[in-house]
VMD Tcl script that draws the C-alpha trace (Angstrom):
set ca {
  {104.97 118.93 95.17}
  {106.77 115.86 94.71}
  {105.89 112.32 93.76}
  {108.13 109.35 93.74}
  {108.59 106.59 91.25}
  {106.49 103.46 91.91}
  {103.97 105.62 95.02}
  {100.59 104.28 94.61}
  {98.72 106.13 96.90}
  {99.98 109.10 98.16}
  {100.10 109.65 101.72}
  {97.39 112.70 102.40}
  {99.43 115.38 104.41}
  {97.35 115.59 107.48}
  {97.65 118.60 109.47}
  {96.44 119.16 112.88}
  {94.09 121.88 113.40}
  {92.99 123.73 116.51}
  {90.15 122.49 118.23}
  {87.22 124.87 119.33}
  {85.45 124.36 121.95}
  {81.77 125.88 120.82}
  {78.34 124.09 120.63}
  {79.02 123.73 116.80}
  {83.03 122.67 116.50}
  {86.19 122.85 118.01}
  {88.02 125.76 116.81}
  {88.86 128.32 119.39}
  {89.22 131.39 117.65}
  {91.37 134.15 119.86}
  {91.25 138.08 119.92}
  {94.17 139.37 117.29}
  {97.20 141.07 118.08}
  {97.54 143.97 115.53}
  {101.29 142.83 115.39}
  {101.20 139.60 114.19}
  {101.83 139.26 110.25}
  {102.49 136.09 108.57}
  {103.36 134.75 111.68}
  {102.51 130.89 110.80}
  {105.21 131.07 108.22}
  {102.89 130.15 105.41}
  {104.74 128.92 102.37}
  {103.66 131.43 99.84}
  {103.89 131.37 96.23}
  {105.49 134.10 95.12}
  {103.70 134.21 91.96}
  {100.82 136.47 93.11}
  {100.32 136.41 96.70}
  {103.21 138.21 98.37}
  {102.61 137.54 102.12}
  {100.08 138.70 104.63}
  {99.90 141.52 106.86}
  {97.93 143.16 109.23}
  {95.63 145.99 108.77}
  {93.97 148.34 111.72}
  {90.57 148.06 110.93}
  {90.26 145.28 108.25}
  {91.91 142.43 109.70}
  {94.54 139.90 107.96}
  {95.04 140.90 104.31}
  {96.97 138.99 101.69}
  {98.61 141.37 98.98}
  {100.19 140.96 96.36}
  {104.04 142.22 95.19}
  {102.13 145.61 94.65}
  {101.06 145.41 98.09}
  {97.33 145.32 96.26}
  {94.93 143.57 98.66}
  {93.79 139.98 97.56}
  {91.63 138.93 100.23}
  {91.39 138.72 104.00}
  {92.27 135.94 105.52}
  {90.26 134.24 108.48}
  {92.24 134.84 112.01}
  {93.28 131.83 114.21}
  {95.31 131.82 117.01}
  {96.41 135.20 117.39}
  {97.92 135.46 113.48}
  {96.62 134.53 109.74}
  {94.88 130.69 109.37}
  {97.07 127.70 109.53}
  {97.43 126.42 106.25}
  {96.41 122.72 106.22}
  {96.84 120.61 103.07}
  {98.02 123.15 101.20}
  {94.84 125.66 101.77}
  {93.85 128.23 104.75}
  {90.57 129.92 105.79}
  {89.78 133.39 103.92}
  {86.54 135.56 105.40}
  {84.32 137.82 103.05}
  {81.03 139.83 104.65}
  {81.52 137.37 107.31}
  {81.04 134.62 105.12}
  {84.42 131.51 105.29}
  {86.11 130.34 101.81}
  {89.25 128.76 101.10}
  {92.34 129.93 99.40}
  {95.65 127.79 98.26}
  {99.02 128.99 98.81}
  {99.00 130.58 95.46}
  {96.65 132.97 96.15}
  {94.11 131.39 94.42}
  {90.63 131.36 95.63}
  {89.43 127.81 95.42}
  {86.15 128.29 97.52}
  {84.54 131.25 97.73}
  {83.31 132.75 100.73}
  {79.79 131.45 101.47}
  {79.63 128.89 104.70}
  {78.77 131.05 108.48}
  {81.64 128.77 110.49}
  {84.07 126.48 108.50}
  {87.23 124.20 109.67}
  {90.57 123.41 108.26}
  {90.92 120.73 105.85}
  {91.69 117.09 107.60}
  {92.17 114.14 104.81}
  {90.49 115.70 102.30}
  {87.48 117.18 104.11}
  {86.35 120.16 106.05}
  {83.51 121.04 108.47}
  {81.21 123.54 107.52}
  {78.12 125.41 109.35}
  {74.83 126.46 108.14}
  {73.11 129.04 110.46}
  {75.84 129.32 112.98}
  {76.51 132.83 114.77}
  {79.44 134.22 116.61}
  {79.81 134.45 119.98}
  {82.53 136.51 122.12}
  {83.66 134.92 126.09}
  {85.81 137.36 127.38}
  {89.18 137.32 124.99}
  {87.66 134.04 122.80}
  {85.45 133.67 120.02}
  {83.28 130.63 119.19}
  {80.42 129.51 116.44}
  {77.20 128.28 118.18}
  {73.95 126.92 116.90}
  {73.11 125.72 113.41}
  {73.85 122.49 111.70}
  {77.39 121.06 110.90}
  {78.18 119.24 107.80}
  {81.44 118.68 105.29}
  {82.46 119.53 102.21}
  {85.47 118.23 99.59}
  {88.39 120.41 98.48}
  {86.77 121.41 95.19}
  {83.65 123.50 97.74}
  {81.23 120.52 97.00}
  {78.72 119.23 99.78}
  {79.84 115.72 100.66}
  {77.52 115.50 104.19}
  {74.88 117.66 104.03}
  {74.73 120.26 107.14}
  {72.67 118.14 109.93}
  {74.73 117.40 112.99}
  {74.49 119.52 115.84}
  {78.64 119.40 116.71}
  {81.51 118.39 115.00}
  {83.75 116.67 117.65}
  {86.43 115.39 115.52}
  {86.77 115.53 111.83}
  {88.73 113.04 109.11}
  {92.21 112.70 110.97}
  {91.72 108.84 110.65}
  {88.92 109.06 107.90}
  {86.09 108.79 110.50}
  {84.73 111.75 111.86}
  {82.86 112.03 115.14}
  {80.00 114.21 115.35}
  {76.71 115.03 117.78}
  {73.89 113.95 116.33}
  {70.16 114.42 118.15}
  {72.22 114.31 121.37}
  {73.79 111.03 120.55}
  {78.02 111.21 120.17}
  {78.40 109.33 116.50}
  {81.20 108.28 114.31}
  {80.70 108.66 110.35}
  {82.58 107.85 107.18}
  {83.35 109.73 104.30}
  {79.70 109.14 102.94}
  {78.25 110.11 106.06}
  {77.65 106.72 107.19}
  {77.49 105.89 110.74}
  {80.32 103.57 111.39}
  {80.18 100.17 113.48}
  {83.71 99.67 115.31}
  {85.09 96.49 115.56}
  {89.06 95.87 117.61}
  {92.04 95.00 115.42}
  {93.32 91.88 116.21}
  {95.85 92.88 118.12}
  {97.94 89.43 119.01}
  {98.07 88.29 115.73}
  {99.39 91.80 115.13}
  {101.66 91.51 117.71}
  {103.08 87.92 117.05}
  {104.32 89.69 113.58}
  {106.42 91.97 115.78}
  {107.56 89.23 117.00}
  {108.93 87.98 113.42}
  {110.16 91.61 113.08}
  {112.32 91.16 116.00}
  {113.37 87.91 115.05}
  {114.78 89.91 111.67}
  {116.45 92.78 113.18}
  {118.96 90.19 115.11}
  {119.33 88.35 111.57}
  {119.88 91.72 109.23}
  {121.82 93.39 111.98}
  {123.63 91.39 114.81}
  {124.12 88.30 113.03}
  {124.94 85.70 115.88}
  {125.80 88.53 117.93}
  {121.87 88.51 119.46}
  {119.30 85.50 119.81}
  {115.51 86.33 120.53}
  {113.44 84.93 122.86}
  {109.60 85.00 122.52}
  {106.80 83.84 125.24}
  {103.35 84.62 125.79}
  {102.87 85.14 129.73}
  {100.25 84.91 131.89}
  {101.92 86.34 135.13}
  {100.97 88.57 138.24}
  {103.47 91.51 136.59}
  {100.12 93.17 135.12}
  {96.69 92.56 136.86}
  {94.11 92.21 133.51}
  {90.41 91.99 134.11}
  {88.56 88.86 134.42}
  {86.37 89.80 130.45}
  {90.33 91.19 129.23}
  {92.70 89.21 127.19}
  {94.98 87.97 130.22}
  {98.01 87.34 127.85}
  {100.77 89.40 126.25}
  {104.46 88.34 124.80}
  {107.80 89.08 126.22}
  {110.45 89.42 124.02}
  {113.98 88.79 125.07}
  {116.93 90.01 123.66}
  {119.87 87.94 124.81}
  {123.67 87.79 124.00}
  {125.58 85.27 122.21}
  {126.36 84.31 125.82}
  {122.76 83.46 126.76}
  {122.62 86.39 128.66}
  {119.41 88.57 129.08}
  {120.28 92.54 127.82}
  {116.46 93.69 127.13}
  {112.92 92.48 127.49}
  {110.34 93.84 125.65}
  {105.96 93.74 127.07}
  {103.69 93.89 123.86}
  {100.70 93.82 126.01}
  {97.44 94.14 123.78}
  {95.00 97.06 124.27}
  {92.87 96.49 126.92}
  {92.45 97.99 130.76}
  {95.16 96.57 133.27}
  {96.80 97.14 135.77}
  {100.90 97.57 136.29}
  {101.72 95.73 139.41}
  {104.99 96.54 141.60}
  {105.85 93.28 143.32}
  {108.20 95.44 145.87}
  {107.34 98.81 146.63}
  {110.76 99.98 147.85}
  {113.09 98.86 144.90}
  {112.23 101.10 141.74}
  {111.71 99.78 138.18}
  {113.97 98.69 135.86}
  {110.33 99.06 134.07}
  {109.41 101.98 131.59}
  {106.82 102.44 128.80}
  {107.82 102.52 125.61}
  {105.25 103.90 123.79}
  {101.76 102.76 122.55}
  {100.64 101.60 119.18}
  {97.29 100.97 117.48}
  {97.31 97.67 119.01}
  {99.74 97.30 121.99}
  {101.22 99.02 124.99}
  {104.45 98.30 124.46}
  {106.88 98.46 128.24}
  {110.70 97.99 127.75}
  {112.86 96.79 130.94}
  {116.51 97.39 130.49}
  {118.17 94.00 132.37}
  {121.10 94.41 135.17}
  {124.66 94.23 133.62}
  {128.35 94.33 134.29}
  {129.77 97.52 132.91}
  {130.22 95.53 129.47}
  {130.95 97.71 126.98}
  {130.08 95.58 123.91}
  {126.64 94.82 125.70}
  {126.01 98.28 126.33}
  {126.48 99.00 122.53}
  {123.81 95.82 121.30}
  {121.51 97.01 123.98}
  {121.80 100.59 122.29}
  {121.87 99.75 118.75}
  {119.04 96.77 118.87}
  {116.67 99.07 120.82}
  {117.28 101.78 118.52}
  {115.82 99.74 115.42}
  {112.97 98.24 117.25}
  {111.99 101.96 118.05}
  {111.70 102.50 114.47}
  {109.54 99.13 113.99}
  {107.10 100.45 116.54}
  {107.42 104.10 115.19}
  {107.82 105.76 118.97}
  {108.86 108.96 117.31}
  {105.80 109.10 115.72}
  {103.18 108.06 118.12}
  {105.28 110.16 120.74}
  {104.59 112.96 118.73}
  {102.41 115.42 121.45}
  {98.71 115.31 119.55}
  {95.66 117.96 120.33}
  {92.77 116.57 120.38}
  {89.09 116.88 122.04}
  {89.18 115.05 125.85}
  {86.20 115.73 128.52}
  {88.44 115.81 131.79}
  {86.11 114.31 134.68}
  {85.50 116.78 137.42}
  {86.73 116.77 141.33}
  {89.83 115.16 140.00}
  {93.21 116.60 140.79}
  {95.25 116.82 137.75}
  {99.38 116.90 138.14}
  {99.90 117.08 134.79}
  {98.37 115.93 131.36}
  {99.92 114.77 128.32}
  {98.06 113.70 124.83}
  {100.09 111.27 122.25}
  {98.67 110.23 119.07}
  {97.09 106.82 121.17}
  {97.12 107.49 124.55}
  {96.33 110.16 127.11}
  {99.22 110.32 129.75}
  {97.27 112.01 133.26}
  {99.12 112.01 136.55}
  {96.50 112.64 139.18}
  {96.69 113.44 142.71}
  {95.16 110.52 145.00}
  {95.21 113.19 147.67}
  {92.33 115.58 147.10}
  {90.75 113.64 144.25}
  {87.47 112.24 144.08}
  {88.41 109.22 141.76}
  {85.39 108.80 139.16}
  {84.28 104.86 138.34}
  {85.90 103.60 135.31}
  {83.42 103.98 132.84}
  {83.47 107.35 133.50}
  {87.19 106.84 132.53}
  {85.95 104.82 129.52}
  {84.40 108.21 128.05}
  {86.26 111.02 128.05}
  {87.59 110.19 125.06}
  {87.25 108.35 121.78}
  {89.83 105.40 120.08}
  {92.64 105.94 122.86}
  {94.15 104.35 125.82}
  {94.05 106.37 129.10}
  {97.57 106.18 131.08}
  {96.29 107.36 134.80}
  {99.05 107.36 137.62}
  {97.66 108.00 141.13}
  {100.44 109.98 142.87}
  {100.41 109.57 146.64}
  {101.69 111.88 149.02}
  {103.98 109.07 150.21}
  {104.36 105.57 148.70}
  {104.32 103.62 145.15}
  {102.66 105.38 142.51}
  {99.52 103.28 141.36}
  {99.20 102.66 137.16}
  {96.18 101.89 135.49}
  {95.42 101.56 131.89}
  {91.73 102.17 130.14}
  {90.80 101.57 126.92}
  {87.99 103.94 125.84}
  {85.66 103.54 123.74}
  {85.21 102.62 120.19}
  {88.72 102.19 118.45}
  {88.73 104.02 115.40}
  {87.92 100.70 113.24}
  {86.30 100.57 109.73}
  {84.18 97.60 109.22}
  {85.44 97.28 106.08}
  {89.14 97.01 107.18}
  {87.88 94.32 109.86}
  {86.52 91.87 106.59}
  {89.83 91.87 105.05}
  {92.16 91.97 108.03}
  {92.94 88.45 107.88}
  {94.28 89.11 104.45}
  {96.76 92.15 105.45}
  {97.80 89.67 108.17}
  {98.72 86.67 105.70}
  {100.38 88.75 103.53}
  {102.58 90.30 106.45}
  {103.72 87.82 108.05}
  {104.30 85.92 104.06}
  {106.88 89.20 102.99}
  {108.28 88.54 107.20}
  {109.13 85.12 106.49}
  {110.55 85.48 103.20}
  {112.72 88.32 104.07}
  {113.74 86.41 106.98}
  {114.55 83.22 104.60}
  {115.94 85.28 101.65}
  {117.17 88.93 103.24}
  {118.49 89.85 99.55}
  {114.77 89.99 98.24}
  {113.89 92.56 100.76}
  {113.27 95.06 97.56}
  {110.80 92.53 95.61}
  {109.15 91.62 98.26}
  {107.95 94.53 99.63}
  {106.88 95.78 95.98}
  {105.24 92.56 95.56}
  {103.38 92.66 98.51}
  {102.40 96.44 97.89}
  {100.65 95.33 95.26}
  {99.05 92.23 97.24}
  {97.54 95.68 99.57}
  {96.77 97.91 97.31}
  {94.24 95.30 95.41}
  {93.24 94.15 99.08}
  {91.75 97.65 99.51}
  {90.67 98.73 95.41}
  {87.16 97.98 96.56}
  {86.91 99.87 99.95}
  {85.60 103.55 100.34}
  {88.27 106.33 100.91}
  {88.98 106.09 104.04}
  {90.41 102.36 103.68}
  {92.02 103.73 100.82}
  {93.69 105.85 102.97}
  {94.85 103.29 105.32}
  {96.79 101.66 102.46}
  {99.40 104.25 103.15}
  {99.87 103.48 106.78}
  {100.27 99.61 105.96}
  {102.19 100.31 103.15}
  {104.71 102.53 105.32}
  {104.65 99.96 108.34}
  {105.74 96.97 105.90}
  {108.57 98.90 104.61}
  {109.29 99.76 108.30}
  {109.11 96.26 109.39}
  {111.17 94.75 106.33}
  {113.85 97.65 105.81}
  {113.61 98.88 109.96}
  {116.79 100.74 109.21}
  {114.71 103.59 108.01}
  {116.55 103.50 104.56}
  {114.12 101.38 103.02}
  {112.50 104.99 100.93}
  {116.02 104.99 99.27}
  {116.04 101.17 98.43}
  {112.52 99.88 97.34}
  {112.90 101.93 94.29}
  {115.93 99.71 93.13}
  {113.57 97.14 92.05}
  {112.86 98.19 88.38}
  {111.80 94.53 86.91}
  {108.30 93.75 85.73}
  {106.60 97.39 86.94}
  {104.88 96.70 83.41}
  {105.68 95.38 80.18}
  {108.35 96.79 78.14}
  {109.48 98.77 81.32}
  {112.34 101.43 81.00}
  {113.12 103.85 83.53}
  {112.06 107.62 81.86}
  {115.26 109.40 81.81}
  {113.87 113.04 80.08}
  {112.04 115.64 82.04}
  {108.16 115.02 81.44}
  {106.69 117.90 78.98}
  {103.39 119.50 77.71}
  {103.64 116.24 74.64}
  {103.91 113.61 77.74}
  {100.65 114.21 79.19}
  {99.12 115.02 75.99}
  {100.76 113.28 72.95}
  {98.08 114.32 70.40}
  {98.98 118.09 70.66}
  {102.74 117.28 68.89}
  {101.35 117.51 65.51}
  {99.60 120.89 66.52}
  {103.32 122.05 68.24}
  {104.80 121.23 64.58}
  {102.79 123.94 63.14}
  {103.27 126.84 65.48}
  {105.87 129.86 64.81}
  {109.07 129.36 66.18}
  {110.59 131.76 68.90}
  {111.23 134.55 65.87}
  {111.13 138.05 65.87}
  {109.28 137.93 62.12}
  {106.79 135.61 63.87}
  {105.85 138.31 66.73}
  {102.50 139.57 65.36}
  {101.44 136.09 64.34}
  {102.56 134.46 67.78}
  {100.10 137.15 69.43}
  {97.60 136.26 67.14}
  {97.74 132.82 68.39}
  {97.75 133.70 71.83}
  {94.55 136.05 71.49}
  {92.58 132.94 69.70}
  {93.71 130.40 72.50}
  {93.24 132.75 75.04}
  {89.31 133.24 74.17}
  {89.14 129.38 73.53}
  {90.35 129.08 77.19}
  {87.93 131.06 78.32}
  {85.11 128.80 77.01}
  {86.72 125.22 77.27}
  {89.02 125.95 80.65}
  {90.47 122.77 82.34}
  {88.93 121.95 85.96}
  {90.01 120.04 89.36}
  {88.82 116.43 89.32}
  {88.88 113.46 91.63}
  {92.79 111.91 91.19}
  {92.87 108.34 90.54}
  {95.07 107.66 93.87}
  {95.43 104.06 92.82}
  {97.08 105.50 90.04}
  {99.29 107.50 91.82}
  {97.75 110.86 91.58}
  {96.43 113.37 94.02}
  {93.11 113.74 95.59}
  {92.11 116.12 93.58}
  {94.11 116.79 90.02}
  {93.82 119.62 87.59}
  {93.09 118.61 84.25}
  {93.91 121.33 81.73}
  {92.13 121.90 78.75}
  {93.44 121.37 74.72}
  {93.30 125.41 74.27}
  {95.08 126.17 77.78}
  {97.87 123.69 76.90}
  {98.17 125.25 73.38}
  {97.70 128.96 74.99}
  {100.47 128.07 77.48}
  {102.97 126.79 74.31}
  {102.46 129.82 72.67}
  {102.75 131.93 75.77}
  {106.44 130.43 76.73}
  {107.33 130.97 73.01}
  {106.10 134.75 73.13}
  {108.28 134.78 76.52}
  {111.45 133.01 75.29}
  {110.84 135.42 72.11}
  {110.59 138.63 74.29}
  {114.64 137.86 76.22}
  {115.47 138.35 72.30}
  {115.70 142.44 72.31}
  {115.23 145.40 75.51}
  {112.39 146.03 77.44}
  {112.38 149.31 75.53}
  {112.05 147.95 72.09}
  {109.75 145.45 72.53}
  {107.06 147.66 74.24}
  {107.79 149.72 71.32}
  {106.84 147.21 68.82}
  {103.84 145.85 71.07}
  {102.96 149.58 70.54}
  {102.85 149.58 67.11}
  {100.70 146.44 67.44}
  {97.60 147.90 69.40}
  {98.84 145.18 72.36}
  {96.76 145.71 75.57}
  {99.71 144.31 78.04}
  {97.31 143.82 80.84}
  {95.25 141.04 78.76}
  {98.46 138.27 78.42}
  {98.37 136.39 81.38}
  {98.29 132.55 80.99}
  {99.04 129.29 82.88}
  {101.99 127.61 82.68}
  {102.47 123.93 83.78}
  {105.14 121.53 84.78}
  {104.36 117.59 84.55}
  {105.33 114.69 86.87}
  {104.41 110.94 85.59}
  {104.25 107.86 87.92}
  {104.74 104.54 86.92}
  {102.12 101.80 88.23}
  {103.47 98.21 88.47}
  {100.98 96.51 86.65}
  {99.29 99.45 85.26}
  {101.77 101.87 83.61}
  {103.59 104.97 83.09}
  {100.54 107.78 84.27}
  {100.99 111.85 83.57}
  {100.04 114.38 86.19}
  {99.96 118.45 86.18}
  {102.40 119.12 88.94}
  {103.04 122.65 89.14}
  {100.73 125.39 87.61}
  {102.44 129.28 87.73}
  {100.37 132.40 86.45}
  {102.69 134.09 84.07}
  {102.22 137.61 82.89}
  {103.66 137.68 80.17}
  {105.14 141.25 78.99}
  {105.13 142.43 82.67}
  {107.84 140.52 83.08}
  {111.27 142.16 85.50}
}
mol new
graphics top color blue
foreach p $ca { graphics top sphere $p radius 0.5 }
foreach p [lrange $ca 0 end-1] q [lrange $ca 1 end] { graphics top cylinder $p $q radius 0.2 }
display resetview
């Protein structure tokens, strides 16, 4: 676990489950092979849970390096649970819990169906039963609710399906037969569209600073909103969208860019013989984007701009990423001939045969699906091929996010401009206008909070676009806080708890004369640690810690100083001699295990220089290799 200098909020690793298809979730859960072992490559830690395997009878088992059975972990797709945010299903009595990487149980067995963890939050079932269909398993009746990573009841168990959980911090659920979206709180959620052409004229700037930073007088841009017959929009649509042109220093045309805002159209073909020069790009959360390559001479040095200038603007509209193939739930309309199907992270890609199909109405279309565009091609047997875009519906907007929007705009296209004017300020502006984003959304509920991340990663995208910006915002080390100085030393126990160094003082050193006395020590803190232990609690992610952070106790910090002086003591002398003095000292070897702890600190412009547990390892102390 690493966090960077300067990160505010983290970004929430957000894994994509398996959907199951049952009356309660999504969550298809297949026969087992008795082969499989560890065959999601789950990044154990080594420290007690030694891998998984399979056992005829049982089911998936983690053990331990004695091969001593921890706990058996919940089967998913033909192997061991997918870990997601660092924690997979385990299954006791037929009961679901959680487990981390470590080994650890976090949440014990106790819920009849559960999901993976998605931003923080994971489905869980009260009264649901199994049911077998053929080679599949599903959950089916009972009430659906969610709980937080620490096992505690967020939504209480009420809805009758769990469509979609937290992947963009609203969840969509069945609720007395009515399809609803809900925050974090359990809220239902009123949607509201982004405004996409202000959002797209900022692209627009973003262009206009690639050819600046990049191609110097090499490129000019070229920016129109069109209302043409090249897309057919409907009469209630918004019947505009901008072209961008990328020309040469000659004045002429090497690409075009459509940002054409979400909404259903139409792609018209003006001659049905001749084939496009027309392709999609990709889609965003608030444009279709087409790119049209322009008719050249075999110009070498045009062939290169074309290359290198499409190449960045790929990385402003992140195609990678929202080409990145996405599972998630769709309701394909019946009597329709699919050729293929294809889900992205915004849009639903579905050739369909025109021959044999039974085309539904479009709002029909409209519903098969929630917050995404729907690409349909009609394939004829002979002839053009006939594209239509729908929007479904309900875009996956907080209310919350729509109230302030005008805000994130401002301060866009404000760090655009100046970058534009003043290219060498690239660094402070983007902190600056971190900042400006991160106050924007202080007040909003977690899932806003969350969205800080995205905005915060497109603005570095859209003022750095070379995707090196991670390796230069950090350069900017002036007024983070008063008295700033970068930390050079590693961050210790004394960082992230100062008041223990007069305590530390006192303690034996690493001597073999101080053996019986260390132990001594370690016995007291050990039954103080027993009674005061430290506990998981809700990170401060403004602050730049985790969702949830361990907070260790005064006697497991002191327990885990004496513990690594007992263990530097112990490389002193053999294995043989010190079990013989341990002897002599009544030592029961099983009872010193303790937690050690590595620290990370963050520093907060404006805030300060915060302390976080980052690694915790289980150390048994004189069973050492």
């Amino acid at each position: 676990m690493k966090k960077q200098m300067y990160i505010v909020v983290l970004i929430l690793l957000m894994v994509s489950s398996g959907k199951n298809f049952c009356n309660g979730a999504k969550d298809s859960i297949n026969q087992l092979s008795s082969t499989v072992i560890n065959q999601h490559n789950l990044q154990l830690d080594s420290s007690k849970i030694k891998d998984i395997v399979y056992k005829e009878g049982v089911g998936f088992v983690a053990v331990d390096k004695n091969e001593n059975a921890l706990f058996e972990v919940f089967p998913f797709d033909n192997g061991p649970d997918y870990p997601s945010e660092g924690m997979f299903r385990i299954i006791e009595k037929g009961k679901i819990g959680y487990a981390d990487l470590q080994g650890r149980i976090i949440i014990f067995p106790q819920f009849d169906a559960a999901l993976p963890f998605i931003n923080g939050m994971a489905a869980y079932c009260e009264g649901c039963s199994e049911r077998i269909y053929g080679e599949h398993k599903s959950w089916e009746g009972g009430k659906w609710g969610f709980i937080n990573k620490a096992g505690e009841i967020k939504i209480h168990a009420k809805y009758d399906q769990v469509i979609e959980q937290f992947d963009y911090g609203i969840a969509q659920v069945e609720y007395r037969g009515n399809v609803i979206l809900i925050n974090k709180k359990g809220e239902q959620v009123k949607m509201d569209n982004m405004k996409y052409n202000e959002w797209i004229n900022l692209l627009g700037i973003t262009a206009e600073l690639i050819a600046k930073l990049f191609f110097e007088n090499k490129v000019a841009v070229k920016m129109n909103w069109l209302n043409n017959d090249k897309y057919v929009f409907s009469a209630n649509e918004i019947s505009e969208y901008l072209q961008i042109n990328i020309l040469n220093n000659e004045g002429r045309e090497l690409l075009e860019y459509d940002i054409i805002p979400l909404q259903s159209f139409s792609v018209k073909h003006e001659n049905e013989i001749l084939i496009s020069l027309t392709e999609l790009s990709t889609v965003t959360d608030y444009a279709v984007v087409y790119l049209t390559i322009k008719p050249r001479e075999k110009n070498n040095s045009d062939i290169i701009l074309i290359e290198n200038f499409n190449k960045l603007f790929e990385t402003v509209i992140e195609k990678n990423f929202n080409q990145e193939i996405h599972d998630y739930n769709i309701t394909f309309p019946g009597n329709v001939q699919f050729i293929s199907k294809k889900l992205y992270r915004h849009y639903a890609d579905l050739q369909v045969a025109e021959s044999g199909t039974v085309l539904p109405k479009e709002s029909e279309w409209r519903k098969i699906t929630i917050g995404k565009m729907i690409y349909l091609q009609f394939v004829p047997d002979i002839g053009v091929i006939k594209k239509r875009w729908i929007k479904t519906d309900d875009m996956p907007i907080d209310t919350y996010y729509t109230s302030v929007e005008d805000d994130l705009l401002k301060y866009f296209e404000e760090a655009l401009k100046e970058v534009y004017d003043f290219p060498g300020k690239r660094n402070e502006v983007f902190i600056n206008t971190k900042s400006k984003i991160r106050e924007l959304f202080s007040a909003a509920n977690s899932y806003v909070n969350f969205l800080y991340d995205k905005y915060e990663e497109r603005l570095g995208k859209w003022l750095f676009v070379d995707e090196t910006f991670n390796e230069k915002q950090y350069d900017y080390e002036e007024n983070i806080f008063e008295d700033y100085q970068p930390k050079q030393t590693p961050d210790t126990m004394l960082d992230y708890m100062p008041e223990l160094n007069e305590v530390f003082e006192k303690l034996p050193d690493s001597d073999m004369k101080n053996l019986s006395e260390l132990i001594k020590l370690f016995e007291y803190y050990m039954e103080n640690s027993t009674i005061d232990p430290g506990k998981w609690e809700e990170g401060n992610l403004i602050l730049g810690a985790n969702p949830k952070e361990y907070k260790p106790s005064r006697d497991e910090l002191l327990l885990a100083e004496v513990g690594n002086r007992l263990r530097k003591l112990t490389k002193q002398i053999s294995k043989n001699e010190l079990h013989d003095l341990l002897k002599e000292l009544s030592v029961d070897l099983n009872k010193f295990e303790y937690k050690d702890f590595s620290f990370i600190h963050v520093d907060v412009m404006g805030s300060g220089r915060f302390f976080y547990v980052d690694e915790i390892d289980t150390i048994k102390l004189f069973q050492e290799e």
